[in-house]
N, C-alpha and C positions, 0 to 999 in steps of 0.2 A: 586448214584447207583454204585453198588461194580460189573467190568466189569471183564474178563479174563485178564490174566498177557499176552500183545501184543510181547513180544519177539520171539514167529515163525511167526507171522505176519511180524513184520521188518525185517526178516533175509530174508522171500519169496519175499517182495518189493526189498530191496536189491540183490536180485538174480535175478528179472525183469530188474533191471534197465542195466545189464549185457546182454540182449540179443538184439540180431539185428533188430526187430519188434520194432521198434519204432515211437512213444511214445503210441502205443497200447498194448505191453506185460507192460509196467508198468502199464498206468493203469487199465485195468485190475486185475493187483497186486492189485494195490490199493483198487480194487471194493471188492476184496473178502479177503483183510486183514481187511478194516473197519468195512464188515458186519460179520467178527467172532472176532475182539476184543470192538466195538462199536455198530454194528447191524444199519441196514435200511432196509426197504424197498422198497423206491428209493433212488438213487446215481448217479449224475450228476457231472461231470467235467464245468466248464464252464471256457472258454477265455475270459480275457476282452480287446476288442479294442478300448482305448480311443480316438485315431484318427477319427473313426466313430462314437464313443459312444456308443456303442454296447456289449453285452456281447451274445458268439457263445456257445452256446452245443457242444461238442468236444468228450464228450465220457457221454452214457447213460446206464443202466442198465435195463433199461425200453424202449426200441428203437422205439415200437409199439407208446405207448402214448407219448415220449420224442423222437422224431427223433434226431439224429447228422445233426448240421451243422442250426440247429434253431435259431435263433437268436431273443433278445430283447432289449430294447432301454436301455441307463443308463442312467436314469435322477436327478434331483437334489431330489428328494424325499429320506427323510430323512434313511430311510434301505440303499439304494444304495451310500449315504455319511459316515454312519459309517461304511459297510462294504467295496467298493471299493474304497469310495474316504480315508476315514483313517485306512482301516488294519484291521479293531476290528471284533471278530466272529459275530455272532448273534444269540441267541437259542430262538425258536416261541418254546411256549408248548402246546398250543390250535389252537383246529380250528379258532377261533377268532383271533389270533396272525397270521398264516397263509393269515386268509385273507384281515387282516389289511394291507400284504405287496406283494401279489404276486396276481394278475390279473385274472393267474390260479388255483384260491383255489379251485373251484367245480373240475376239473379235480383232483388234487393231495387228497380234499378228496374222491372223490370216489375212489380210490388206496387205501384205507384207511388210511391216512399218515393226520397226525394230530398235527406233532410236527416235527420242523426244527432244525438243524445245519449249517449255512454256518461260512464255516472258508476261508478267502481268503488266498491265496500263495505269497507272497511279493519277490522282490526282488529289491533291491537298490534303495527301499523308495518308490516303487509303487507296484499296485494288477496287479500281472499278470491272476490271475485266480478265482475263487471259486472250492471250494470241498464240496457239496452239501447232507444234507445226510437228509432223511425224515422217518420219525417210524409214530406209534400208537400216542395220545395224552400220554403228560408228560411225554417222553421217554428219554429226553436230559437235562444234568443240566450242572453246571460249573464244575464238575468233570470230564467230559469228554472233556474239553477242551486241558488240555497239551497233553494229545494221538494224537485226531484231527490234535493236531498243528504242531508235531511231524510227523505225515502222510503227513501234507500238506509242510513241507521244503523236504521229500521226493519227492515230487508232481516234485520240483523245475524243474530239467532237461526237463521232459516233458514239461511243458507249458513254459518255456524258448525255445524250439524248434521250436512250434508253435506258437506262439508270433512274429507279425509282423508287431510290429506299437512301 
């Protein structure tokens, strides 16, 4: 899918990551750079705490249905080893894909969100985070992967912040 050219997006991330609100004026950036060069209609930050094995909601766009500060287990189930245990994105196109991997499928479909994104944030060989982004059915393919991933080494500083394990 042919998306808009993200270059005012990364200059307004990069101009978050300069203010003193932190690490909520970034993302924030974040929220409304992906949804006007990639589009969601949910968009969820998550932290991952391997100590506890847990992954925390840290920043939601959906606060009502997706509270901050949420938390869910990481377990050995096979989504949760390619994406936080080895780094690699994950794109769900179907409702069925969705709910082949997330507990909460009935809640995220009725948001109408039908089709997943998660791109994790690495740094120095482990997932510090996800950057979560959910549309319509068939909304995300591989071409929207290098922007994502480009957002998410953006992402870096904030979840380096709050990152405490």
């Amino acid at each position: 899918m042919q998306r808009p050219d993200p270059t005012a997006e990364i200059a307004a991330v990069l101009a978050a990551q300069r203010e003193e609100d932190q690490p909520a004026a970034l993302f924030r950036a974040l929220d409304a750079a992906l949804a006007a060069a990639i589009g969601h209609i949910l968009f969820t930050i998550l932290v991952h705490h391997p100590a506890a094995r847990e992954s925390e909601r840290f920043y939601t766009n959906r606060p009502l249905e997706y509270p901050i500060g949420g938390r869910k287990p990481v377990t050995d189930a096979p989504w949760m080893r390619r994406v936080i245990g080895h780094g690699e994105p994950f794109i769900g196109r179907t409702a069925e894909d969705i709910r082949a991997v997330f507990f909460d499928h009935a809640l995220i479909g009725s948001l109408g969100c039908e089709s997943v994104l998660n791109m994790p944030v690495r740094w120095r060989g482990r997932t510090l985070g996800t950057l979560n982004l959910l549309h319509r059915a068939n909304y995300y393919d591989e071409s929207d992967l290098p922007i994502v991933r480009l957002f998410s080494a953006l992402a870096l500083p904030g979840l380096i912040s709050v990152s405490n394990d």
